[in-house]
Phi, psi and omega in degrees: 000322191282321171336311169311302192281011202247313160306326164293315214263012186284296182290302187309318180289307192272350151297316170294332170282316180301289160002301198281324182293284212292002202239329171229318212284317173317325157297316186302312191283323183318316186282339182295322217276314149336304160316309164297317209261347156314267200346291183326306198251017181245355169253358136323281162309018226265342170313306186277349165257349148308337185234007180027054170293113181301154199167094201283337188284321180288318182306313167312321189266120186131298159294331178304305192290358199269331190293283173321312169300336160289319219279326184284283192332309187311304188298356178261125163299182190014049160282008174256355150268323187279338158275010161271335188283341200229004171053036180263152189258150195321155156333317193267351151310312154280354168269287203299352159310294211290350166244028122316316182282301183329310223273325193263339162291319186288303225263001162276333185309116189288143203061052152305305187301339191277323204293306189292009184277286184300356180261059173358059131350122172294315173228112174347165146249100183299116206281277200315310169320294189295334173284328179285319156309327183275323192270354163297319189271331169311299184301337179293306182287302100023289204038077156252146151323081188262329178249129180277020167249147210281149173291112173336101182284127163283000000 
């Protein structure tokens, strides 16, 4: 009898483990992984969206990533309990990355600047500024790397 239960409880642990593997931690490393691949790909690109060079293939992997990243978040159960516990940053904190990254994807998009031209604005949009500003918030939001300049110590 005690073999039994020793086998049972065996399977029961290892049923509890997976459950616990496959159902949040697995999900977890995906958004990080996401979380990297912002980082990754706004310090690659960071010439060409610093100068705000129109560029639909950089515009595209710049949504892909604004995309992925909801997309990670959707999959973790209890997330609004599991990112204090797992130092993950809140929901409203990845919507507002991710719609940053949206701002910064229309603004690469070529003839974005001719379109924003032409709807005569009382004040212009400085394209580079405002892309610099969103990846900045990004990093804020995030707490990522966004920039090859060292961060202010307070």
């Amino acid at each position: 009898m005690s073999f039994v239960l020793t086998i049972f409880s065996a399977v029961i642990i290892f049923i509890l483990s997976q459950f616990i593997l496959r159902l949040i931690l697995e999900p977890v490393i995906e958004l990080k992984k996401n979380i990297g691949l912002i980082s990754y790909t706004l310090l690659y690109f960071h010439s060409k969206l610093t100068n705000a060079a129109a560029d639909n293939k950089i515009s595209n992997e710049i949504k892909i990533c604004s995309s992925k990243l909801l997309a990670a978040y959707s999959s973790i159960p209890f997330y609004s309990y599991l990112h204090k516990i797992l130092y993950l940053p809140p929901y409203k904190d990845l919507l507002e990355a991710s719609r940053n990254l949206n701002l910064i994807h229309a603004y690469m998009l070529e003839g974005h600047k001719e379109y924003m031209k032409s709807c005569n604005l009382k004040k212009p949009i400085h394209f580079p500024i405002e892309i610099s500003k969103a990846m900045d918030k990004i990093g804020e939001l995030l707490s990522i790397t966004t920039t090859y300049q060292e961060k202010a110590s307070a």
